[in-house]
C-alpha positions in Angstrom: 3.9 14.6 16.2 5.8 16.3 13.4 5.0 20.3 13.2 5.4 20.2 9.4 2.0 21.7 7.7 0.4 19.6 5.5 1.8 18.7 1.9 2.5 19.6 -1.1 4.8 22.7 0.1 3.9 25.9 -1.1 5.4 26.1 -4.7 6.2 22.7 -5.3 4.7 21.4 -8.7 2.4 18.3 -8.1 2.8 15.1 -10.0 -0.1 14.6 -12.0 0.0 10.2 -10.8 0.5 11.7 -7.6 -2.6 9.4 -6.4 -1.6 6.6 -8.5 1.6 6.4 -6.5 2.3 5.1 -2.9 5.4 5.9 -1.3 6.8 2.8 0.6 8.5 3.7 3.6 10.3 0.6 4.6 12.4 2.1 7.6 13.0 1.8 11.2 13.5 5.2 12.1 10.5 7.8 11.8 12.5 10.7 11.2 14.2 9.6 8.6 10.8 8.4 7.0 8.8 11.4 8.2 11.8 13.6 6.1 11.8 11.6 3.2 7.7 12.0 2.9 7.8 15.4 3.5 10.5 16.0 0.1 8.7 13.1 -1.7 5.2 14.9 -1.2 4.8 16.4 -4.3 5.2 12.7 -6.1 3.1 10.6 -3.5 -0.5 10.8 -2.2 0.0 7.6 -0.4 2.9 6.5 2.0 2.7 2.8 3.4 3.9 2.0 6.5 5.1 -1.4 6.9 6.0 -3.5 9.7 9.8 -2.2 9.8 8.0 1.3 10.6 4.9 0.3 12.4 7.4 -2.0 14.5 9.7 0.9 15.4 7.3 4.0 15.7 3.4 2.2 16.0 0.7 4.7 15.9 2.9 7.6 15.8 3.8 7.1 12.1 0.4 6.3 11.0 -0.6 10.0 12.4 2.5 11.9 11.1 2.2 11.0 7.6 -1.5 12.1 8.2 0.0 15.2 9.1 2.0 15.8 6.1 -0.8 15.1 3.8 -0.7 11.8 3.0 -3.5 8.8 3.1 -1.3 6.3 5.0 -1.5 2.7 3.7 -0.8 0.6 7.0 0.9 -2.9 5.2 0.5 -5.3 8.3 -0.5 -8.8 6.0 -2.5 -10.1 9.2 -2.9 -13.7 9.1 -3.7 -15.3 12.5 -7.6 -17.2 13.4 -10.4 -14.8 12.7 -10.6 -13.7 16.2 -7.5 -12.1 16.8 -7.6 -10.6 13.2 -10.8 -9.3 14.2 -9.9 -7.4 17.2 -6.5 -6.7 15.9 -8.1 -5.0 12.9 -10.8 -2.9 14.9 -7.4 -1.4 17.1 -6.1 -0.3 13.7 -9.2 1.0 12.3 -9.1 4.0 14.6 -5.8 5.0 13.4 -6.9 7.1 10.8 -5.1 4.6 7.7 -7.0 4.3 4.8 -6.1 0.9 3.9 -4.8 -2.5 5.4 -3.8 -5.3 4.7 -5.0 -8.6 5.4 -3.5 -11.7 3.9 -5.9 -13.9 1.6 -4.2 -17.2 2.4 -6.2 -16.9 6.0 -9.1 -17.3 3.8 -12.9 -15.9 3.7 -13.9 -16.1 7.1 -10.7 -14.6 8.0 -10.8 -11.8 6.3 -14.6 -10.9 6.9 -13.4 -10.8 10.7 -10.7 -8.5 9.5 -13.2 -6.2 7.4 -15.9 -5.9 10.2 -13.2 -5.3 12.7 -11.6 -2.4 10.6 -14.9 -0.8 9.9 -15.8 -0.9 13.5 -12.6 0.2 14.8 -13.0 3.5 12.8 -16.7 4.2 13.4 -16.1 3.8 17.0 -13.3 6.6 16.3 -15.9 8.6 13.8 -13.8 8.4 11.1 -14.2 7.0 7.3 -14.4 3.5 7.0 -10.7 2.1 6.0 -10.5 -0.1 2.9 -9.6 -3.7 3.9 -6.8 -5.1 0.8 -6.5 -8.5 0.5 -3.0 -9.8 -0.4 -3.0 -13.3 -3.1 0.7 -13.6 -3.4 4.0 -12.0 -2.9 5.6 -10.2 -5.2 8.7 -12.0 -4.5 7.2 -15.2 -4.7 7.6 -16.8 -8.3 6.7 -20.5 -6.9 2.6 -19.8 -6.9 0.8 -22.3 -9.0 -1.9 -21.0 -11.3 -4.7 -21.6 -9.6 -3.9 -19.0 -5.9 -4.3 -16.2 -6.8 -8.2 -16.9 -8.7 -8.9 -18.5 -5.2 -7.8 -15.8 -3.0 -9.2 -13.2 -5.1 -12.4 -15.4 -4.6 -12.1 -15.5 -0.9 -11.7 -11.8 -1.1 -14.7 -11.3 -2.5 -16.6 -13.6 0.2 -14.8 -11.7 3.2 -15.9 -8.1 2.1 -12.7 -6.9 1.3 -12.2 -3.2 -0.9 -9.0 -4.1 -2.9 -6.4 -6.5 -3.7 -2.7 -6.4 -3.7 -1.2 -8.6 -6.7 2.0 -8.5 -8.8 1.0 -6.3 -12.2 1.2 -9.7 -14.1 -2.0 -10.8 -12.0 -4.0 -7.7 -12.5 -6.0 -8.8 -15.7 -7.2 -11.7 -14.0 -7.8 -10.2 -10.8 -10.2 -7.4 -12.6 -12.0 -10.0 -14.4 -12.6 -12.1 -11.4 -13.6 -9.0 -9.0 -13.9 -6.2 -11.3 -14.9 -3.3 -8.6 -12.1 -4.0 -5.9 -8.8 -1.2 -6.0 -6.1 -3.3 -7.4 -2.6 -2.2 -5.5 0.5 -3.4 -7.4 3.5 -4.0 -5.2 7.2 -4.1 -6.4 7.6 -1.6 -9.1 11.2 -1.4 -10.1 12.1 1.1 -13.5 13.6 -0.9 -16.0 16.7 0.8 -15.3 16.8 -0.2 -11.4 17.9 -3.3 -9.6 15.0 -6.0 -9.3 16.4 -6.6 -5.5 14.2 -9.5 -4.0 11.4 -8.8 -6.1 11.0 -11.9 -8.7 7.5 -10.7 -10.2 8.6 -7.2 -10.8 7.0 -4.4 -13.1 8.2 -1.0 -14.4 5.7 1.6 -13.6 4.1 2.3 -16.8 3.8 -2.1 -17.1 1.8 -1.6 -13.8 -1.0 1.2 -14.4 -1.4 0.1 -18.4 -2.0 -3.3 -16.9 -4.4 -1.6 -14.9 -3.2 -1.1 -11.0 -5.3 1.8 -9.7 -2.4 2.2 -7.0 1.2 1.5 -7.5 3.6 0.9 -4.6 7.6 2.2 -4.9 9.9 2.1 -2.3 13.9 1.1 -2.7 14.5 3.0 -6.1 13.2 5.9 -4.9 14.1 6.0 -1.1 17.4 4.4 -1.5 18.7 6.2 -4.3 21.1 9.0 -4.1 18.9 11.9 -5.1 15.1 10.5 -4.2 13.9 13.9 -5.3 15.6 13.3 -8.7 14.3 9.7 -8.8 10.8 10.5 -7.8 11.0 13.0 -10.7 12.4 10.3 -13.4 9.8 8.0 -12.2 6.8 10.3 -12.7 8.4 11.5 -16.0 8.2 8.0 -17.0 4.6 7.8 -16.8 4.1 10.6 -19.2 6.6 9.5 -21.7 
């Protein structure tokens, strides 16, 4: 465990989207991701661990970032038959995350044995019950037909879940369909930022207007030369 005191340091001024904004640490080495969240802080409420992270560090990162002040966002997509998702879920639920994923193309039944699992997992650990997020499609997937991402919002719905994660262009008719679920928006680029692999990208201010209660930014931000500086652009953008 890192011996860093909680976040925001002393002094720093705190982002007023701080808990619109997610931190994505997509990195092997916990560290590295442990020093990036703790100079990011003041920017991000959330930092997601992935399974680059999760693979390399497991458990450990969940409970660092905890540390440093962050809710931790545990981005896992399970997808397997209920069973295993069930009891997979209920090991992660006493982590201490406050959300996971679960992917929506396992369907309803799947993901209510991902959402009863998670709950129990963290009761037996007395802690808060996680919320379960239900992801339609990819962000870098641009080959979807209409009609997914209305079903596995649907099939979210059946299996319980808290939230959705959907490309900002999905968001209006993913609040009509389920209008009290958190709606996460994955690959955010600024308009002034490489779209890497990400086909159904969105600037940050595209996301929230379209209505994302949580945004999710990794590469611009963690790869750039100055991710202090381009934490600080980003934010900036929000209020312009």
């Amino acid at each position: 465990m890192t011996d860093a005191t909680s976040s925001p340091a002393a002094g720093a001024a705190v982002s007023t989207h701080r808990d619109q904004l997610c931190l994505a640490l997509d990195l092997d080495d916990l560290v590295a991701a442990q020093r990036l969240a703790a100079e990011l802080n003041p920017y991000f409420g959330v930092a997601k661990v992935g399974l680059e992270l999760f693979s390399a560090s497991g458990s450990d990162a969940v409970a660092n970032l905890i540390e440093l002040g962050y809710d931790v966002f545990l981005d896992l997509k399970l997808h397997d038959i209920p069973t295993t998702v069930g009891r997979t879920a209920r090991v992660l639920g006493a982590y201490g995350a406050r959300y996971l994923t679960l992917h929506a193309v396992g369907g309803a039944a799947m993901l209510r044995a991902g959402v009863e699992g998670l709950n129990e997992g963290a009761a037996a650990a007395d802690l808060p019950a996680p919320t379960a997020l239900a992801v339609t499609v990819l962000t870098s997937d641009s080959s979807a037909p209409p009609h997914i991402v209305p079903k596995r919002v649907r099939a979210a719905l059946e299996g319980g879940c808290g939230g959705l994660v959907c490309a900002a262009s999905d968001v209006r008719e993913a609040r009509q369909l389920a209008p009290r679920l958190r709606i996460v928006v994955p690959g955010i680029r600024p308009s002034d930022t490489d779209r890497d692999d990400q086909a159904r990208a969105a600037t940050p201010r595209e996301a929230l207007d379209a209505g994302a209660d949580l945004i999710v930014v990794g590469r611009p931000v963690t790869r750039a030369k100055d991710p202090v500086a381009a934490a600080e652009e980003l934010t900036a953008s929000l209020d312009a």
